[in-house]
N, C-alpha and C positions, 0 to 999 in steps of 0.2 A: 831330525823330525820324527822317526820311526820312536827313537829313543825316549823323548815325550808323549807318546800317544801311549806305546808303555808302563810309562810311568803313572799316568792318569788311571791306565783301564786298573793295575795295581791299585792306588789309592782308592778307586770306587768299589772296589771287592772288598778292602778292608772295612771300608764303611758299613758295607751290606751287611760284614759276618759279625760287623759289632752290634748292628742291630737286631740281627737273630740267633744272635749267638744263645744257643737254648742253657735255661735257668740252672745251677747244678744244686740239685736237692740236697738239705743236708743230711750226714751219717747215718746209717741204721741203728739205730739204740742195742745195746747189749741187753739181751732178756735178763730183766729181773723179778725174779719170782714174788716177793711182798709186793714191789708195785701193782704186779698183776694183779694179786688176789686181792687188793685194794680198789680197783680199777672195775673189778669184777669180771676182765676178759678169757673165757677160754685160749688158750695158745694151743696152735696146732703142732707137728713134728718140727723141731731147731732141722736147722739144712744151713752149710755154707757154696753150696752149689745144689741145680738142677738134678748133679749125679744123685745128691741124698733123697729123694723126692720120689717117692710113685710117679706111675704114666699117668699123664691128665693133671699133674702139680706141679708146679713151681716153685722156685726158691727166690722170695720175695718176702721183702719186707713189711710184717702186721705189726704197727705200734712199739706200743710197751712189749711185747710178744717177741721183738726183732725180726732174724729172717728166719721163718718158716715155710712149710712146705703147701701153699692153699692153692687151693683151684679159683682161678681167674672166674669162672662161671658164676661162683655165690653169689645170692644178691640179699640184701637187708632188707626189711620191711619196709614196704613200702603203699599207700601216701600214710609217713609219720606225723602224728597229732601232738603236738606239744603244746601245753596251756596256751594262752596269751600269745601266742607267737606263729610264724606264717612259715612255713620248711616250704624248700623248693632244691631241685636238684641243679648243680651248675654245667654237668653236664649233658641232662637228659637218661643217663642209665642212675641206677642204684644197686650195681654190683660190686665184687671186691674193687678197694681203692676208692670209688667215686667218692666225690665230695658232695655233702648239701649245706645251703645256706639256711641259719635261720635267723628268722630276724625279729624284732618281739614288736608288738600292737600299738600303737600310738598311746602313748598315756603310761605304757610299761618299758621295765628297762630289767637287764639282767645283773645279779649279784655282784658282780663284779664291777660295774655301771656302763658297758659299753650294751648297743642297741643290736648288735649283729657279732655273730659266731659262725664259726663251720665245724663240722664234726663228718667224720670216713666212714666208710663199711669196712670193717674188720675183717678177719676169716673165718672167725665165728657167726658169721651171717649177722653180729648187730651193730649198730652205730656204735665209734666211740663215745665214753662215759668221760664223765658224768652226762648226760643229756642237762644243757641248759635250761634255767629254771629264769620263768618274766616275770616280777612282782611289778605291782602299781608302783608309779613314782610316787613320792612324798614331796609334796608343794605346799607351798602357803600356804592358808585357807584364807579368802577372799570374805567380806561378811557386809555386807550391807548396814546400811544406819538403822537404828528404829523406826518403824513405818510412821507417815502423818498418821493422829488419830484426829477421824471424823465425827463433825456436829451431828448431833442423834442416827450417832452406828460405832459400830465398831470392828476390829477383825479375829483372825483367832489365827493362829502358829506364833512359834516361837522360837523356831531356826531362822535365824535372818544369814545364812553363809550362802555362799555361790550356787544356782542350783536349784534353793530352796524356793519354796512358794506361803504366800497367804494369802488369807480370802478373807473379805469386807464382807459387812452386814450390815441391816437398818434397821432400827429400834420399832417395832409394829408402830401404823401408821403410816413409816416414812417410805420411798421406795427409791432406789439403788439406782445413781445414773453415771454412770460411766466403766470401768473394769473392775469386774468384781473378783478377780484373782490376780494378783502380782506377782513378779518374780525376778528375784534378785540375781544381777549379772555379770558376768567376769568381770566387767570394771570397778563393781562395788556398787553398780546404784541400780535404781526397783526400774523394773522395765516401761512401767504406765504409771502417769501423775496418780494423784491418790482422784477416789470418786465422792461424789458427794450423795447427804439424802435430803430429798423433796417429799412435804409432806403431799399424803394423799388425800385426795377427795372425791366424795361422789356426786353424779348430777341430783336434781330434786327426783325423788320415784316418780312414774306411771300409774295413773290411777288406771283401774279394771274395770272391766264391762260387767254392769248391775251388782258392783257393789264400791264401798268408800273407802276413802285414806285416810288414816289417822295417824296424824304428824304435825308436828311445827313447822309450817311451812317458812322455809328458808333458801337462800340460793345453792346452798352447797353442805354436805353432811360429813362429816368425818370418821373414819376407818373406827367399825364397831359400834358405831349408833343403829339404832334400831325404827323401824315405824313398823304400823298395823294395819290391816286390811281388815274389812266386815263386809259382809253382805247383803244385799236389801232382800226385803220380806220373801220370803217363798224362794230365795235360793240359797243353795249350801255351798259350801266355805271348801272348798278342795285343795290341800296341801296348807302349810303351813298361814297359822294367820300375822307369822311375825316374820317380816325381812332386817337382814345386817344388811351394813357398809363391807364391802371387802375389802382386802388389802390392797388388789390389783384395780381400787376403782370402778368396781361395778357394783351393784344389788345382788346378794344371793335370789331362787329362784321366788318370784312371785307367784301366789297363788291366782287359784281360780273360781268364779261363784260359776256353781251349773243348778241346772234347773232341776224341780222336781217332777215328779210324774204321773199323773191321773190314771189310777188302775182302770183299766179295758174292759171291766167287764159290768154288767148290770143283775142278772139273774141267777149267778152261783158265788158259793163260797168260795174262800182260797185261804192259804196257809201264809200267815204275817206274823212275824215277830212267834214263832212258834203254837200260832189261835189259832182258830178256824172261824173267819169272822166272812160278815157279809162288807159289801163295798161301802153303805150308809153308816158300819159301823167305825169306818176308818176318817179321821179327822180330814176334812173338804175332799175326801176322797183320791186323795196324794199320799205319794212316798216318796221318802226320800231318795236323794244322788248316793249310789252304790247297795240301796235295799235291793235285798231278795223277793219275790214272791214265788210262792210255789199253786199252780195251777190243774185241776181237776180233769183230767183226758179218761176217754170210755174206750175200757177195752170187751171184746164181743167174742163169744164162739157159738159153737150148736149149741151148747146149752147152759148157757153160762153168761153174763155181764157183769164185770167191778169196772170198779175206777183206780186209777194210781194217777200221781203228781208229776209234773215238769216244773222245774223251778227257772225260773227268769231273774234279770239284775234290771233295775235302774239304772241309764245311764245318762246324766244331763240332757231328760226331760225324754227320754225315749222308755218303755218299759214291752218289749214284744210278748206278744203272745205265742204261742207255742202252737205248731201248725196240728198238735191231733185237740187242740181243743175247740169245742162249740159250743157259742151262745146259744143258752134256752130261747124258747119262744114265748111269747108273752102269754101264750095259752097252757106250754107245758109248767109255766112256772108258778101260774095261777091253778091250773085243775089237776096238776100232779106232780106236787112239788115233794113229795115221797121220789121222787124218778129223774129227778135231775143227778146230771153225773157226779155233783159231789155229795149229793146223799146218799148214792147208794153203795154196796157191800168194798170195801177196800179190795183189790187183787191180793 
């Protein structure tokens, strides 16, 4: 009985030591000096024991270097950046010995064609060399069909591979309904059906207040026809007297008739169109939408009185007066009309 229990706890110990029986690392390389200097490693002092070694070093195995005398302490640079590819340490430290993983970007692979590498810290404080290099993989190239071409439009590019894009247009007039940029896709085909063009129209214009429409009147106008506005007697035409059709279906902007304005005053002169005229002498006694008038104001001291001007604008049918000016009286302008403020001496 004894002899069996024995025997068992025997077999489960062997089991265990086979299971952690620790990995035996292979040989330490014999230094060779061209590999080195190929390699581009500094090699620290050859040691075939501890004894050969300064205090604080070891005799431990650095690469192509073999065993040399390095202190355990060094650490390599570290976080190392290498193109396209992602370094990570497997241990956590980056001193002598540790290992780091690198692994290259999705879409990259290294020279060799595998996607993952490792590389040491050495005793010369750097990673073993060569440092792995990631280039783009070289794939297919995927390329789409030639795009539909659409009735009154068309597109423009002319890379149809994986990736790529083109953009539709519509022949003035028309306007663009559905995606107007496509794009061709890993499988080979465009990623939105083709769009069409619809031509455009406009509704009939809006006539304006106090003045007419000059058009063939019709239900519907087409992108770039034109009609005319006028305006009736006595008012002026502000802004354009000709509308388009636009692209997007609307009227560019409509004008406007504004009115004119009955100068304000009765018994002095004023400055029009660069005269100096009386109000009778101005046609129905109106100016126009955006005219100037410049107006006679009195200025006064001890011993002194001229006149000098304010100038005023018409503005759809308003024309203000200027607050330093005064209407004569019907007595100053009959018995001393030498004395009215725009006769006398200018300031």
């Amino acid at each position: 009985m004894k002899g069996n229990f024995y025997f068992s706890l025997l077999f489960k110990l062997s089991v265990v030591w086979a299971v952690f029986e620790p990995v035996v690392s292979e040989p330490c390389p014999i230094r060779g000096e061209s590999r080195v200097q190929t390699n581009g490693q500094m090699c620290q002092r050859p040691c075939t024991s501890n004894a050969d070694c300064p205090r604080r070093r070891k005799c431990l195995c650095d690469g192509l270097c073999g065993l040399s005398c390095v202190s355990q302490g060094r650490t390599c640079l570290w976080p190392l950046e290498i193109e396209n590819a992602e370094v990570r340490l497997t241990t956590g430290a980056h001193s002598f010995g540790k290992v780091a993983e690198v692994t290259c970007k999705p879409g990259f692979k290294m020279l060799e064609g595998q996607e993952v590498t490792w590389i040491q810290c050495q005793g010369d404080r750097k990673w073993s060399r060569p440092l792995p290099v990631c280039k783009a993989e070289i794939s297919q190239e995927i390329s789409c069909s030639f795009p539909d071409v659409i009735e009154n439009g068309f597109y423009r590019g002319s890379d149809f591979s994986q990736g790529k894009s083109i953009q539709y247009f519509c022949h003035p007039g028309y306007a663009l309904e559905g995606f107007g940029e496509n794009y061709c896709q890993e499988d080979g085909t465009w990623r939105f059906p083709p769009p069409s063009c619809h031509q455009v129209f406009c509704p009939p214009p809006a006539e304006i207040e106090n003045g007419y429409l000059v058009a063939v009147q019709k239900p519907q106008y087409e992108v770039s026809e034109m009609v005319y506005y006028l305006c009736k007697k006595a008012f002026t035409l502000d802004g354009s007297n000709r509308v388009v059709c636009l692209a997007n279906g609307t009227w560019s902007h409509k004008p406007t008739c504004r009115s004119r304005c009955k100068i304000p005053v009765k018994r002095s002169r004023f400055i029009y169109y660069d005269s100096k005229v009386w109000v009778q002498e101005v046609v129905d006694g109106v100016v126009q939408h955006l005219d100037t008038v410049s107006f006679y104001c009195r200025l006064s001291g001890a011993d002194f009185t001229c006149s000098y001007t304010v100038q005023s604008q018409c503005f759809d049918g308003t024309l203000p007066l200027p607050d330093c000016y005064e209407e004569p009286t019907w007595l100053q302008y009959m018995l001393f009309p030498k004395r009215l403020v725009s006769e006398i001496t200018p300031c």
